[in-house]
N, C-alpha and C positions, 0 to 999 in steps of 0.2 A: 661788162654789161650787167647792171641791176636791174630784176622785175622785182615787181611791189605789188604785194596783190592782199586785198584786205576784205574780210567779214566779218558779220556777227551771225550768233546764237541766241536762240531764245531755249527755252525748255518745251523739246520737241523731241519726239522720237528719232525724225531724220534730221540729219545735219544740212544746215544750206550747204547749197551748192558752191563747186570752189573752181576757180578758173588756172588752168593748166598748162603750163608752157609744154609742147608738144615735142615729143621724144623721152619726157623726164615723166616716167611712169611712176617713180618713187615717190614724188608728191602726193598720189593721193593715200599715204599711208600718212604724209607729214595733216592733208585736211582731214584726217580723221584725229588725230593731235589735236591740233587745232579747236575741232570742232568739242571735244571733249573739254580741252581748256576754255571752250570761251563758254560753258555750258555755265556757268557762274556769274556769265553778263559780262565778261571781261573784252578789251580788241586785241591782237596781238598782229604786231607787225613780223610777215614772215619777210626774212629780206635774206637773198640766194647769191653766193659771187661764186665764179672758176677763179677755183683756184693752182696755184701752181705747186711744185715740189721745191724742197729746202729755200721756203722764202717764208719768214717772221709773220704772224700778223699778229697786230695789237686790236683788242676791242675793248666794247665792252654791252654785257648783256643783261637786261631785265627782265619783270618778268608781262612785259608790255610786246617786247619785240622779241624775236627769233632768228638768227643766222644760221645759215645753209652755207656748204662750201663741198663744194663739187670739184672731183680731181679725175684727169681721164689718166688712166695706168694699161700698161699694155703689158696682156700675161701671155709669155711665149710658154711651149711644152717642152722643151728642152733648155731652160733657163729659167732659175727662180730668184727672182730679185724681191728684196724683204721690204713691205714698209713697215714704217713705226712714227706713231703719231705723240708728237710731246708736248703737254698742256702745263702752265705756269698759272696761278693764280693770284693775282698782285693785290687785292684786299687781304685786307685780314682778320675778318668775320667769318664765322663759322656756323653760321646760325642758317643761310641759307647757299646751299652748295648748288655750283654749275652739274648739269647733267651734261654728259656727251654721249652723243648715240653713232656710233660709227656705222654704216650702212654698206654692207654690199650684197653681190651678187647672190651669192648662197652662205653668205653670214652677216651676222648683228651682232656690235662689240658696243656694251653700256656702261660706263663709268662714271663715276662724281669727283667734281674734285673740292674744296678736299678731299683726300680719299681716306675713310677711315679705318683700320684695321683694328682686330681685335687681339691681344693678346690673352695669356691664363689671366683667371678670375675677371672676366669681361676687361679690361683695363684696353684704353680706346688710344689710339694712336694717329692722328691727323698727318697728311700728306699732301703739299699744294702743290709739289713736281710731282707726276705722274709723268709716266712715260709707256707707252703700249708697241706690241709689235702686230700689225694686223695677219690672219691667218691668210694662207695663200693654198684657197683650192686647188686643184687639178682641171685643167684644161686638154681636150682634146683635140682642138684646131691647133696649126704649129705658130701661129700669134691669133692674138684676141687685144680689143682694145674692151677694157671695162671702166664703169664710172663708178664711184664711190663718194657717200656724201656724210659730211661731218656735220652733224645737227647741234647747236650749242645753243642752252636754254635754261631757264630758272625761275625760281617763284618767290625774288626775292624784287620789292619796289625799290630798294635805291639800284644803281648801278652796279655792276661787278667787272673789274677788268681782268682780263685773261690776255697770254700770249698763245698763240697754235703755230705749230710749226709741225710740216709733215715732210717725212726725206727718205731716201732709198738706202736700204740697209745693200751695200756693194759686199760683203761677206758672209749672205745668210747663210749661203751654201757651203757646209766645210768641207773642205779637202783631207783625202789620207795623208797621214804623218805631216801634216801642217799644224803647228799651234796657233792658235787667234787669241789674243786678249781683248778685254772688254771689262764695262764696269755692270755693275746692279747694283740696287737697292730695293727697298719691300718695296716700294711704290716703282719700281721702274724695273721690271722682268726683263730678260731677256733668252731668246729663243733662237735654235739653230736648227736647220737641216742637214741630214745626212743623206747620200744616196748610195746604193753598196755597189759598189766599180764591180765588174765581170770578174766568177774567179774568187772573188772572199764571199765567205759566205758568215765568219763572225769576225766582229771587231769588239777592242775594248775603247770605252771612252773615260777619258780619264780628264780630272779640271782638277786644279791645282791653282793657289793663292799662297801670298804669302805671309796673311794676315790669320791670324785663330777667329777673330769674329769682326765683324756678325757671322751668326751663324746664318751657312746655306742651306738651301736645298738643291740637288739636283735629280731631273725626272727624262726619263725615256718615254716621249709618248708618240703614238702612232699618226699619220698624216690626217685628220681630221678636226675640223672644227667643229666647236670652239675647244683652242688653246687654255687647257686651265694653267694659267701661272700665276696664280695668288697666290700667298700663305694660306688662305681659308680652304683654296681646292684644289693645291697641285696632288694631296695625295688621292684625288678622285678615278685615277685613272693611271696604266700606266705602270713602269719601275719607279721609285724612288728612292733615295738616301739622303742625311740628314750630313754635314760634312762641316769641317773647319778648314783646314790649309788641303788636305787629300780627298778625294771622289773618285771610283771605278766604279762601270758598272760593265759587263759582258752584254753583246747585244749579237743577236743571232737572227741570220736574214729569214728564215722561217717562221719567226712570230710575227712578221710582219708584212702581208701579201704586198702592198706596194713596193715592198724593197728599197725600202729610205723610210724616215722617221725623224723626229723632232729631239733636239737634244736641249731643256727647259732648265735653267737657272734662277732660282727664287731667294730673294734674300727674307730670312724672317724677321718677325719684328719684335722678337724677343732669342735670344740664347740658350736660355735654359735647357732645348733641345741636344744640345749641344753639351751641357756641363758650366755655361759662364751661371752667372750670378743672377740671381732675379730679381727684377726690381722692385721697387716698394710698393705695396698697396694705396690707392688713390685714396685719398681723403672721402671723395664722394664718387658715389657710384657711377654719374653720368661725368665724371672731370677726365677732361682730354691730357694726353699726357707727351710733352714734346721729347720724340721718340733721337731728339737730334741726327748726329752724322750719323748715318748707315749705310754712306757705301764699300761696298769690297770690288776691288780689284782680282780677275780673274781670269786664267787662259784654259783653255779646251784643244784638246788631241783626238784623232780617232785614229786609232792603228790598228793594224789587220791581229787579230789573234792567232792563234796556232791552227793547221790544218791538220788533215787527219792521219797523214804520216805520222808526225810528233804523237799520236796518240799512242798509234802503234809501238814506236819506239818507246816509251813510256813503261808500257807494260811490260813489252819483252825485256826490258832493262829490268824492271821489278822482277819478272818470274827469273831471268838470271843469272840474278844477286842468289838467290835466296837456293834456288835449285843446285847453285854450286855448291853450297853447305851439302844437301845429299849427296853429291859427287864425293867428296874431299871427306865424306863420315866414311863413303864403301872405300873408299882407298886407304883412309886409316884403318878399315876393317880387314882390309885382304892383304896392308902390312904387318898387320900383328898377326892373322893367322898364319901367314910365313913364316913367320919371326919366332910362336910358340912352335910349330911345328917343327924347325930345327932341330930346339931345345932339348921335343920330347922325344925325337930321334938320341939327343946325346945321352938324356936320362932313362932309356928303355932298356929294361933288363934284358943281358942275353938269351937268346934260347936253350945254348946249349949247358946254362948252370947247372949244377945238380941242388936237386933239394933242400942237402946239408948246408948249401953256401947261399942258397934265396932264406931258410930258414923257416919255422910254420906264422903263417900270414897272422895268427892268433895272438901271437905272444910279442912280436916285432914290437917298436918301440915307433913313437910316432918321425916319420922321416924328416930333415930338415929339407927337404925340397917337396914344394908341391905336385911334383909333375908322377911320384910312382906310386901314388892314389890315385891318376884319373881325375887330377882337378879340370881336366878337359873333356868336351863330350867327345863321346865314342865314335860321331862323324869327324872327327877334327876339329870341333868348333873351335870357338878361343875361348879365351878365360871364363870360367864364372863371374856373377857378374860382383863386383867392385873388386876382383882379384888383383892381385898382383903378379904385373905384367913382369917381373925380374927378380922372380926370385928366390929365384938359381944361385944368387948371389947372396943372398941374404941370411945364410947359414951361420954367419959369426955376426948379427946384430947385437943389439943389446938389451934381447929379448930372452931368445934362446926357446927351449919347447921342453913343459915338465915331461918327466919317463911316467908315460900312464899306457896301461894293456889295453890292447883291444876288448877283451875280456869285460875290464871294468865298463869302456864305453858302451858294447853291447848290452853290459846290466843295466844302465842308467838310461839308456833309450827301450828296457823292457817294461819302463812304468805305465802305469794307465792312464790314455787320453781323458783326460778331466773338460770341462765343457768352459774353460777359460779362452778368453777371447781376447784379441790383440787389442781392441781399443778401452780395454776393462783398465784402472791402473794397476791391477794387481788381485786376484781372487783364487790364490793357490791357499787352499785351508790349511793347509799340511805348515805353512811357514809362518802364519800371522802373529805366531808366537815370537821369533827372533826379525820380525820387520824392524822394531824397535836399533836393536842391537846392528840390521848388518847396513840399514842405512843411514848412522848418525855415528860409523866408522870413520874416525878423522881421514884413513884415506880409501876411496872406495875404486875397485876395478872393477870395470864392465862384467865380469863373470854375476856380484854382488847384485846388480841390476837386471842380469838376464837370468835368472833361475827359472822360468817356464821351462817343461821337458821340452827337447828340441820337435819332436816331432807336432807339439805345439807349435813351435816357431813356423815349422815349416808348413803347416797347414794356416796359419796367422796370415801370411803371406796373401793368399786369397780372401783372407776376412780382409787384409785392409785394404786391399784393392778393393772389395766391396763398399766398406764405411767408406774411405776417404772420398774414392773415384766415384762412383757411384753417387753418392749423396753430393758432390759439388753439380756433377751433372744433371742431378735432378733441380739442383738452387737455379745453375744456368741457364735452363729450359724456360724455369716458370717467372724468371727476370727477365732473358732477353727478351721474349715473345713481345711485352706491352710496352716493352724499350725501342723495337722496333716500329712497332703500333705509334705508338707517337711521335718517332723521328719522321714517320712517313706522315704524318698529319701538320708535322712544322713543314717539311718542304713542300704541301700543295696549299696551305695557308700563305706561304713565302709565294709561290706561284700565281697563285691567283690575287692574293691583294696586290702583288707587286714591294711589299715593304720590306725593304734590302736591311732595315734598322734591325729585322728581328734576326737573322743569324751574322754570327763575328765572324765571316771570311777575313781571309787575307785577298781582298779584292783585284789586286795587281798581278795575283796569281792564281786564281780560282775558272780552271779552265771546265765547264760543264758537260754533262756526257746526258742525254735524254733529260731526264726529270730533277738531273740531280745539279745541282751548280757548283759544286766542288768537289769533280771524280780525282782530282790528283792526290788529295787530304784523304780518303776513303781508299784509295788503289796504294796506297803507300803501308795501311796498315797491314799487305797482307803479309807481312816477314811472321808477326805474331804469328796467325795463323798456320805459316809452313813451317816454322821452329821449331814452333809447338808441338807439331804432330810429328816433327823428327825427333824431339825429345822424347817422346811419347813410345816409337819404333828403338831407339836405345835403350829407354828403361825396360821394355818388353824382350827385348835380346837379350839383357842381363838377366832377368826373371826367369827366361826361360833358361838359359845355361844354369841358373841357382839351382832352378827344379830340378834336374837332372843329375848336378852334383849329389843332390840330398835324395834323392831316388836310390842312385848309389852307395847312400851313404857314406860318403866323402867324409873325411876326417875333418878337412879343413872348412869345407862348408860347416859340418857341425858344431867344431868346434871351439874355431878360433875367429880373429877377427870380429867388427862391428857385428851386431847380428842386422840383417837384411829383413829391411821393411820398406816392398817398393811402393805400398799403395800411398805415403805421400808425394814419390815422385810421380806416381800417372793424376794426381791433383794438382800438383805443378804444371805439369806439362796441359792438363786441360783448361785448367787456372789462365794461362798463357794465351792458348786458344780462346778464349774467350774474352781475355783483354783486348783481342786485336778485332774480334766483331764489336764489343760496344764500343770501343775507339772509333770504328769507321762509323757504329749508329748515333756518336757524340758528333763526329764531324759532319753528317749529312746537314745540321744545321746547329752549328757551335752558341751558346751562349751560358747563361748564368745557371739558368736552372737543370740543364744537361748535363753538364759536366760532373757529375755526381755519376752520371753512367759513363765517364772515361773514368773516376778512381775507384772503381767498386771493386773491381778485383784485380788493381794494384793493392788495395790493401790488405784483399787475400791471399795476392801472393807474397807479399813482407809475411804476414801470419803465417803460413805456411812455410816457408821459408825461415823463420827462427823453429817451429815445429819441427822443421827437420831437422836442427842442426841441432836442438836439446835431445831427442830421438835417437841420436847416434849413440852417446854414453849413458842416456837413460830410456833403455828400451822397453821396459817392466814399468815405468811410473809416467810415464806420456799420457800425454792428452788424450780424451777417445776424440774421435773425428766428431761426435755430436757438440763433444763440449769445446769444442775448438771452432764450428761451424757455430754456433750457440754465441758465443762471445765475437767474432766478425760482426754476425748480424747485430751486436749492440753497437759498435765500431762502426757500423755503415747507419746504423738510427740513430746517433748521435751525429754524423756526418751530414745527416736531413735537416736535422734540427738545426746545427749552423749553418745551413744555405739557405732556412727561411727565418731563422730569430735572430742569428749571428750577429749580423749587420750591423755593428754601432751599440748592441744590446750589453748593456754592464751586467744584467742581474745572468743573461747566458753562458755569460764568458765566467763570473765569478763561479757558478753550481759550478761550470764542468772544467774548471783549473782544478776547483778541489775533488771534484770526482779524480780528474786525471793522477794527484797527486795520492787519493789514498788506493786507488788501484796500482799504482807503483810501488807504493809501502807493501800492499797485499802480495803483492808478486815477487818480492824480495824476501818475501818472509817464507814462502811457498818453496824458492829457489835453495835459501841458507840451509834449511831443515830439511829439504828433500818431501817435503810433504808429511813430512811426521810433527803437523802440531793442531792444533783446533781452535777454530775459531767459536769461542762460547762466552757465556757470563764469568766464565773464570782468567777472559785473556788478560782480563786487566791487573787482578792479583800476582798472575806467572808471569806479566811483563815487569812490575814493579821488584818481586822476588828476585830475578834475573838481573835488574839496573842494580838491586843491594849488592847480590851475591860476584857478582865480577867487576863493579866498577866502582864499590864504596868499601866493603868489608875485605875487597884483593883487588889491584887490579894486574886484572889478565888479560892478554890479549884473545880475541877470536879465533878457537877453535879451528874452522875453517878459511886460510885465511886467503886462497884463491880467490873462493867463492866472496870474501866479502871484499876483494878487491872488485870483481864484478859489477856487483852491489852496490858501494857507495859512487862507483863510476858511472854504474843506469839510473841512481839518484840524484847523483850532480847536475847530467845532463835531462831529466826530465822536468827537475824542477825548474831549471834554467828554461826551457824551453815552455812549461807553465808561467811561469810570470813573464816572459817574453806574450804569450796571447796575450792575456791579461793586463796589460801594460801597452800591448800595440793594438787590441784589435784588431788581425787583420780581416780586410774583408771576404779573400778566398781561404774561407773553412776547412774547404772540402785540401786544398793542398796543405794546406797548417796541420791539418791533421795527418795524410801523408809522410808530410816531414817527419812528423813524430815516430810512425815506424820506422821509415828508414832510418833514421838515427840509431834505434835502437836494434835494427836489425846490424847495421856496420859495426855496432857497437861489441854486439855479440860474436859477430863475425872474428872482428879484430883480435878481442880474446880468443874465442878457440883457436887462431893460425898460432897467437903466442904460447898460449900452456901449452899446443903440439907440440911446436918443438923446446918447448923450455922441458917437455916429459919426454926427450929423446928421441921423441919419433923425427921424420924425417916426411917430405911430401914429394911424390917423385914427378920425373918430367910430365909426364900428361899434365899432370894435376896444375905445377908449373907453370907450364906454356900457358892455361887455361888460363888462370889467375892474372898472366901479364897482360895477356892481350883481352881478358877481360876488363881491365883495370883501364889500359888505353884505350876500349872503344868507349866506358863509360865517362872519360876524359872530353871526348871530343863529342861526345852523344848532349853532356850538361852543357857543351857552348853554344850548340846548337839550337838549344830547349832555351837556354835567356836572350835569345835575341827578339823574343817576345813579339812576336810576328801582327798578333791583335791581342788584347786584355778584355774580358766584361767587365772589368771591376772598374771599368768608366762608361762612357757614354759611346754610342755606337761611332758617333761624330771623334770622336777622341781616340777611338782603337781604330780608327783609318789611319790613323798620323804615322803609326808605328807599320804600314801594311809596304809590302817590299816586293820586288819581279824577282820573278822565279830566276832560280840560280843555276840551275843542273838539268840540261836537255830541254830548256826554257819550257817543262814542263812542270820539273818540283820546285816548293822553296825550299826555306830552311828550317820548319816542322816537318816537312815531308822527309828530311833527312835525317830530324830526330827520331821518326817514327822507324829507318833503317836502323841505323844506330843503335837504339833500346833497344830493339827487338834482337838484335846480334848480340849486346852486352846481357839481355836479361836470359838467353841461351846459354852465353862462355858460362853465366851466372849458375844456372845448373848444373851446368856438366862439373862446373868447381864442388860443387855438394855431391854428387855423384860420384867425383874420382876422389877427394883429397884425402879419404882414408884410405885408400888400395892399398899400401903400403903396409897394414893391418891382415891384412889375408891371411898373413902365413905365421900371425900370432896368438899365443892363447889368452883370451877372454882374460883370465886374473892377471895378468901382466901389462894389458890395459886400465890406461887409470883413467878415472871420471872426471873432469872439470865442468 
């Protein structure tokens, strides 16, 4: 049935009057249309048909006449069946586009076709398939029959033909663990419903394609219209992410009081979002630009996520891991005071000796066992601390103990406390005379290096726990606070705009706990934290069993073995601690510019960490903790500098290859000489003088030739690793630089285990054990760490591709495992610098050599 109903307008405030088929109330918004177009002296024919569902129609429309098409749809409340309305435009002029005005109950859906989109730099993109999904309110009766009407119009005088075709979308509604495939393109969105089944309360929704582009979008929006799914305004509202072949997003039935929600597919009409290639700029500003094929094929999941069992477990699995580490320290601590107590049962002098045969305590010669000084405290404890657990046995090494009186030692400990301090490199007046001479000894033993009076030493002890421990925890207070500050400002920026693009989850695995959307990447870090503060109660155990020795005045505390400096292990140990808070304040929202707060103090702890290992045989010439915390801080400002110039930058990369390179020359010259040379206007004559005198007028070899074994191996590998940036650019700075330490710390490493025992020492089982099974978790810790779980050094669309389900108590992935991992390796890691000289305890100081 067609009604035809026709007027005119003159220029009048009211509109004539317009005659109304009864029951179709939406007319009289179409005569106020009307009445407005014909305000111009125009007639327009409005002409109305029912229409039906999945049936073609051909027209065509001017801008003379008007079609209306009326569809009755019946909306049940426990059944949501989808329409979607799909317009063709069979001219090929562009100059004057159909309107469509889609009409219902409680929404108006308006489009043009062509339809033009915009991409970067305005560049215009025409679309004469259009395809739309209409919204579908909420009904409260359990059926409704509703009318909807498709207005199709234009203000162009030739004709225009178009096809309309309107049909029932039979899968609006998805189901759990069902996949649906489907296609889109920018002009043809498509849209889904979810409802949450009794019982789950989050699901993840995951789409997947197996196409890299066009690039998508996918959006989470809540049940209301209107539906933004255009490229111009899906990010209006709503979750979003930007995707290629991968898309997750966690959807939790709490943000959403209807308890169902819309799951929105947008194809863009440009890439670049993405990482593809961009295209060229138009010739002219207003030139349309044929955006061709753009459809992708794609399928959609919703599966229930983890419930709050799994969370539980989670944690308890976390706390332990890591709690058994304390377990398994107090058992190795109440095996070895068993084990020493035996001992000093078999080394305790009888009672009933007489005098003549103990001998006067004065004049005795130093004993080859430690246990008949009292190298154990007077409650039983166990060893002092880096003592040697065995050695009882070690009486025929190949060490031996000079015959020196107690006598003499008493004299040399009656000297007077001078106001030298442990982090000084050396401010004893008395010897600045023979510095010259006893440190440019071809071969030099720790006694040479440790000349402070001991009772120095033993009061050093508390100065460097002051400098080291002290001053890092002041660095970590007044960094984490506004590290904090702004991770918490990225996750309610992420909240509230909904833009999933700004932090690099591993989406497939990123289970949320309240505010935060990846508590498993955050709950993972805390081994750092419990390690650390057990590494922390160790080095305080030893410290304090030292004290006590030297209280005593213990022979062997004074005067043999490494000398004891534990305030750089309580800066390791906090160092630690504090890598595992900004790790977790890096992952609250992972990306480019964060990541600078995950290696801040990995590459304090490399620093530290070679600090300590030069410290052991040079205790007198070490860094002060200022000038040590002084040079990181240019090591992390340089680290700045490449995460905002780096990028691509020749002139950044060139300055600091060559910085890199003469700060390696610097510190090889530093290392060779021991510190005995100067940097002035004379270096360059005493360097020429030197290249005459041993390599033109004789050639000699080097003096020192350990050390320049060292040397030209941490120049091989640094230059090598300079002209590698330099040459690659790479884009992650902040690890390049990284690398760099650790290179050089293995580096250094490696040497000291070989001159140990190439100089006869020996490294005993603790030390050992440590070593191996440090060695194996850092094995499986780096397989863990390249599986590269997401990247920012691409595009957020691009670090989904690499995102994976979690592997272990379908709570962790496999960063969550590197985060166990490390943190057990960078613990074995200390207890390795802690024990591997025990085996020194029961030696004297000049018998130890320097490497």
């Amino acid at each position: 049935m067609v009604l035809r109903s026709c007027w005119k307008s003159r220029h009048k405030n009211r509109p004539a009057p317009c005659w109304i088929r009864p029951g179709l109330i939406a007319l009289l918004w179409l005569c106020g249309f009307s009445c407005c177009s014909g305000a111009v002296g125009e007639t327009k024919n409005v002409v109305q048909k029912d229409a039906e569902f999945d049936v073609t129609y051909n027209d065509t429309v001017t801008s003379e006449n008007q079609t209306i098409y009326a569809f009755n749809h019946t909306v049940s409340r426990n059944k949501t069946e989808g329409v979607r309305v799909s317009v063709d435009v069979l001219s090929q002029g562009f100059e004057s586009p159909i309107l469509f005005v889609i009409r219902q109950k409680q929404a108006v859906l308006s489009f043009q076709v062509p339809l033009i989109l915009r991409g970067l730099y305005q560049r215009k993109y025409p679309y004469k398939h259009v395809g739309r999904t209409l919204c579908q309110p909420p009904t409260r009766a359990a059926s409704e029959s509703q009318y909807f009407f498709v207005d199709v119009s234009t203000l162009s005088n030739q004709g225009t033909n178009y096809q309309l075709r309107v049909s029932r979308v039979e899968s609006f509604t998805l189901q759990t663990d069902t996949k649906f495939s489907f296609t889109a393109s920018p002009s043809q969105p498509q849209y889904f419903k979810y409802v949450f089944p009794d019982g789950i309360d989050t699901v993840i929704v995951k789409v997947n394609s197996e196409m890299n582009f066009p690039c998508s979008v996918m959006s989470i929006q809540d049940i209301q219209c209107p539906v933004y799914d255009l490229d111009n305004n899906v990010a209006f509202i709503g979750m979003y992410q930007t995707m290629t072949k991968k898309g997750a997003i966690t959807v939790q039935r709490k943000d959403f009081p209807s308890n169902s929600f819309y799951v929105v597919i947008v194809v863009k009409t440009e890439d670049e979002a993405c990482g593809g290639p961009l295209r060229f700029y138009p010739l002219r500003p207003d030139e349309l630009i044929d955006a061709g094929n753009r459809s992708k094929v794609l399928d959609v999941m919703v599966s229930p996520a983890i419930n709050s069992d799994i969370y539980v477990i989670g944690m308890l699995f976390c706390l332990g891991i890591f709690l058994s580490f304390y377990l398994l320290t107090l058992l190795v601590a109440c095996l070895e005071n068993k084990r020493v107590s035996k001992k000093r049962e078999v080394f305790q002098i009888p009672a009933d000796m007489s005098p003549a045969e103990t001998g006067n305590p004065a004049t005795r010669k130093i004993p080859a066992s430690p246990y008949e000084y009292g190298s154990f405290a007077d409650n039983g404890s166990t060893l002092s601390s880096e003592a040697v657990t065995d050695s009882a046995t070690s009486t025929d090494n190949n060490y031996g103990y000079m015959d020196r009186s107690l006598d003499s030692v008493g004299r040399s400990r009656q000297e007077s406390l001078s106001s030298v301090e442990e982090d000084d490199y050396d401010t004893l007046d008395d010897i600045n005379s023979d510095k010259n001479i006893v440190r440019t000894k071809k071969f030099l033993c720790v006694s040479d290096l440790a000349r402070k009076d001991k009772r120095i030493l033993k009061w050093s002890n508390s100065s460097q726990m002051s400098h080291f421990s002290r001053n890092i925890a002041t660095i970590a207070v007044f960094y984490a606070l506004p590290v904090v500050q702004l991770v918490i400002t990225y996750q309610t920026v992420v909240n509230v705009t909904g833009n999933q693009d700004i932090c690099y989850y591993n989406f497939l695995c990123a289970h949320p706990l309240g505010a935060l959307s990846a508590f498993n990447n955050i709950l993972s870090n805390l081994g750092y934290v419990m390690l650390g503060l057990l590494f922390l109660l160790i080095v305080l155990k030893r410290d304090i069993v030292h004290n006590r020795a030297l209280v005593r005045n213990n022979l062997n505390a004074l005067e043999c073995g490494i000398p004891k400096h534990f305030g750089l292990f309580y800066a390791m140990g906090t160092a630690l601690m504090m890598e595992g808070l900004l790790s977790a304040c890096y992952h609250v929202c992972p990306n480019y510019t964060n990541f600078q707060f995950d290696t801040s103090f990995m590459y304090m702890i490399a620093g530290l960490c070679m600090l300590k290992l030069y410290q052991k045989r040079h205790p007198d010439i070490n860094a002060s903790a200022y000038t040590a915390y002084a040079c990181l801080a240019v090591v992390i400002f340089f680290s700045v500098l490449g995460v905002v110039f780096g990028k691509g930058n020749t002139v950044f990369w060139i300055v600091f290859s060559v910085i890199h390179i003469l700060a390696t020359l610097l510190l090889s010259t530093q290392l060779y000489y021991m510190g005995r040379w100067r940097l002035d206007s004379g270096i360059l004559r005493r360097m020429v003088y030197v290249i005459y005198t041993d390599c033109i007028r004789q050639c000699s070899g080097p003096m020192y030739i350990d050390r320049m074994v060292l040397i030209v191996m941490g120049n091989i590998v640094n230059w090598c690793l300079a002209a590698y940036g330099l040459i690659e650019r790479p884009n992650d700075f902040a690890s390049y630089l990284l690398a760099i330490a650790i290179c050089n710390l293995l580096l250094y490493f490696a040497f000291y285990i070989i001159m140990k025992l190439r100089s006869g020492e020996r490294i005993q089982c603790l030390a050992l054990v440590c070593i191996l099974f440090t060695a194996v978790v850092w094995g499986f810790a780096l397989y863990f760490f390249f599986q590269g779980l997401s990247t920012w050094q691409k595009t957020p669309a691009e670090s989904r591709e690499h995102n994976r389900d979690c592997i272990l108590l379908s709570f962790f992935d496999d960063h969550d495992i590197w985060h166990f991992l490390s943190s057990i390796a960078m613990f074995g890691s200390f207890l390795v610098l802690l024990t591997m000289d025990d085996d020194l305890d029961t030696v004297q100081r000049d018998k130890i050599y320097v490497f």
